[in-house]
C-alpha angles and dihedrals in degrees: 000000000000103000097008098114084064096041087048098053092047087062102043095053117049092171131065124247114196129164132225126198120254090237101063093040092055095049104042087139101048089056081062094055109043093049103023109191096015093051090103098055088039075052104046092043091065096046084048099055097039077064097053098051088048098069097027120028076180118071099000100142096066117093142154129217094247086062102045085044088043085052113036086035099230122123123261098226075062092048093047094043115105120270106258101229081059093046090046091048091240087128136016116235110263110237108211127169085357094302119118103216109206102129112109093249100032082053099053087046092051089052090049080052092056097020134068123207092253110213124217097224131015107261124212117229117171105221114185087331097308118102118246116213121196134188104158142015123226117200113186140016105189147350143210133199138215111185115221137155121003086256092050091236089128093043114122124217131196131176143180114234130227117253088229091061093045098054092044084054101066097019110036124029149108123243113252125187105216093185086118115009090114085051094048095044090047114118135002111341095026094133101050085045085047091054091044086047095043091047092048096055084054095044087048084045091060102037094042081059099056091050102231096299094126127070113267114281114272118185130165132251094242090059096051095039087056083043091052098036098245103162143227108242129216120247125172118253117215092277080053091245117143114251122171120251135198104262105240087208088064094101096040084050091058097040079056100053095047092047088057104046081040095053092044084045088054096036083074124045098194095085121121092202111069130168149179128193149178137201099241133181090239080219118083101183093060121056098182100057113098125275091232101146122067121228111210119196114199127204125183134200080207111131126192091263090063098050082050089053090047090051094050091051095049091054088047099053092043099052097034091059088036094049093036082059098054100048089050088051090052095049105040111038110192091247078066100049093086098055089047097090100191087053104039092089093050126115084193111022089173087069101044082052089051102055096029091106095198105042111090092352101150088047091048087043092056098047097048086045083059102037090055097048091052095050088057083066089250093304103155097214092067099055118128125238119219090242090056089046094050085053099051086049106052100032095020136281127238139356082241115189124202114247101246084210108077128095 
């Protein structure tokens, strides 16, 4: 039986649920405009990351630059070529921990390191019966290099997350299905697909939760096409001075992007987001006026066992990284920290704790073997044998799906 629980939930789920935090997902635009042309790599790192966690809570912070190319879809020459504000002498790289970032992706890392996501207004999240207030969103606090290859296809990354990241993670977040997100942000225009993608997974996520009780989503074009970046273009007025217009290709841009991402959703059938949609008036009783909003159906494969096994693994995630806190709390005081020698040069010793595979293993094994009992609401035959905990630990543990009920 010894590994079956992994190789079982392989082959009941074909498609990938990820999750992505609220807070991101509610503030696509101000990421654009807090790191400009970087704001598509800032964007697909957390993305990223939110899909590791969500197959491995141990070991998360390590990547190369083959996965983070596999998953966001961009090459990894692209990747390893050297940031264009630094070729172009804009900016000078940046030397930390005696590496010189100047790659496009190690120089975007190293600005989520020194730069939050500033939001443009302070945004409201409940969290166990407190508001949260956020202004802004703070990615990294720290990274570490492993040089590899020339091309940098063999380079190691590992980084230590933001607690922010980490408890909207498991607190506050929207379901995503990432199946063909590479697929959808490949060529000119990915990262305003990516945002649109991104927006409508929330949108299914919130509508999905309410069961249908609501009337289908309508939203205008305006509103996708700021979404999406679709820009106002500069046209001369009658003195010849630039004022901006309107673009008439606004509609036809967002009609674009949702026939893309449309036609990758319906290419595989093993997603679990579908939608339709229609360019409609938003006014019934008039059939001349415009049809300048844009009405989505959504339609889910989702069954009721799945929505249990999304459940369970909610309850899971949030009390194994609750409950791993604590113990490491409990072992490791902050008076002690100093004495610990593997952890004294940590900004997040926590971290370092979580993803170290052999310190405290037997501790870490017990407490998973429990927290997963216990999520399966006490069935014994889902109990976990220390050989199967070991193994989630050290190769990743779970397909674990986000529950789409909760808001």
């Amino acid at each position: 039986m010894e590994g079956s629980i992994l190789s079982e939930k392989s082959k009941e789920l074909s498609f990938t649920l990820s999750r992505v935090d609220r807070s991101v997902a509610d503030n696509l635009m101000d990421i654009d405009n807090s790191f400009e042309g970087d704001a598509q790599n800032v964007l697909d790192f957390i993305i990223f990351m939110s899909k590791k966690l969500n197959t491995n809570l141990f070991g998360y912070t390590k990547f190369t630059i083959k996965e983070y190319s596999d998953f966001t879809g961009i090459s990894a020459p692209n990747l390893c070529a050297i940031h264009p504000d630094i070729a172009s002498g804009r900016v000078k790289a940046p030397v930390y921990e005696g590496h010189k970032f100047e790659s496009v992706l190690d120089y975007t890392l190293y600005r989520m390191l020194r730069t939050n996501i500033i939001f443009s207004k302070v945004h409201d999240y409940r969290e166990d019966g407190k508001i949260l207030k956020l202004e802004n969103f703070p990615i990294l606090k720290d990274i570490y290099l492993q040089s590899g290859s020339v091309l940098g296809t063999k380079k190691v990354y590992e980084v230590r997350l933001s607690d922010v990241i980490i408890e909207g993670f498991v607190k506050r977040y929207y379901t995503l299905d990432t199946t063909r997100l590479p697929a959808i942000g490949k060529g000119k225009g990915g990262h305003s697909r990516k945002k649109i993608y991104i927006w409508l997974n929330k949108i299914f996520h919130i509508y999905s939760s309410q069961q249908g009780k609501v009337d289908s989503p309508l939203y205008s074009i305006d509103y996708l096409a700021d979404l999406a970046g679709v820009r106002y273009m500069k046209e001369p007025d009658k003195k010849g001075n630039p004022v901006e217009k309107e673009p008439k290709h606004k509609k036809e841009a967002v009609g674009n992007i949702l026939k893309s991402i449309h036609k990758n959703i319906n290419s595989d059938k093993k997603l679990h987001f579908s939608f339709e949609y229609k360019f409609v008036s938003g006014n019934l009783n008039n059939k001349y006026v415009e049809d300048y909003f844009v009405k989505f159906d959504f339609t889910s494969n989702m069954n009721q066992e799945l929505v249990q096994r999304m459940q369970m693994d909610h309850k899971l995630k949030l009390t194994l990284l609750k409950d791993l806190r604590h113990l490491f709390d409990s072992m490791y005081p902050q008076e002690r920290l100093s004495r610990i020698t593997a952890f004294e040069k940590e900004t997040d010793a926590f971290q370092r704790w979580l993803n170290s595979t052999q310190t405290d293993l037997q501790k870490k094994v017990e407490l998973l073997k429990s927290v997963y009992f216990k999520a399966n609401e006490w069935n014994k035959e889902k109990q976990l044998k220390d050989s199967e905990a070991i193994r989630m630990i050290n190769e990743g543990f779970l397909s674990i799906e986000p529950v789409i009920g909760l808001l």
